[in-house]
C-alpha angles and dihedrals in degrees: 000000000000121000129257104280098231112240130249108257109248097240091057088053097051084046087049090051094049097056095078087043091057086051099043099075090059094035088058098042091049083055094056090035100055090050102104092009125123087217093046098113082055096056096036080053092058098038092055084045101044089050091045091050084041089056100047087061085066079057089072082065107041131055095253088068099059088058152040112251122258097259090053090050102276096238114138132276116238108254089209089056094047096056094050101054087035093051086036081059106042084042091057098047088053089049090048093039080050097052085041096061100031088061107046083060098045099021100223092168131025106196130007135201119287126184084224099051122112128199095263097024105154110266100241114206117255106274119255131207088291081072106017095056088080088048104051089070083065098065086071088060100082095041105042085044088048089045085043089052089048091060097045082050095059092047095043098049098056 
């Protein structure tokens, strides 16, 4: 007989189900933005990427994150493995929200590469609330995936 799979604490859960909802606000916003817009494939592009990254943080609460699916052979995922890519990610979104944040106060670096960009494209001004209100819930992603990592950790290890 297997042992009793240790719940999720409920908290964890709550912080894994608030990550979609951090992203949400700019992924919305890049979708409006990109109708009528000649780099709209590109931000369509991030913001299906940024919501599918966001859900698979609910999968450090539920079964189907602990292993592959049936039709890509349904053996369990390493829980050692999980937590560091989970805590690594988490870890990165806090570093480039940092550096975000960091350089819309002290302005290192004007402007940045961008796959979209062309030789004389025209220079935009820095957005302002009106545009970086959908992006401050994002700061909360890396920490409440690291915090959420930590817990499926807990749970996985034992």
């Amino acid at each position: 007989m297997s042992p009793t799979p240790v719940r999720p604490s409920r908290w964890a859960v709550a912080a894994a189900y608030a990550v979609p909802l951090c992203v949400l606000p700019s992924a919305i916003w890049r979708v409006t933005a990109a109708m009528g817009s000649t780099v709209g494939w590109y931000l369509i592009f991030l913001s299906v990427l940024s919501m599918a990254l966001a859900v698979l943080t609910l999968g450090l609460v539920h079964q189907w994150g602990q292993r592959l699916p049936r039709w890509l052979g349904g053996r369990p995922l390493a829980p050692g493995a999980v937590t560091r890519l989970a805590i690594t990610g988490g870890l990165l979104l806090v570093v480039i929200c940092v550096y975000f944040v960091l350089n819309q106060a002290f302005h290192f670096v004007d402007r940045g590469w961008s796959p979209t960009a062309v030789q004389d494209a025209v220079v935009h001004d820095r957005p302002g609330w009106d545009i970086l209100r959908y992006y401050v819930p994002l700061l909360a992603w890396g920490p409440l995936l690291i915090a959420v990592a930590v817990d499926y950790r807990r749970r996985a290890m034992r």
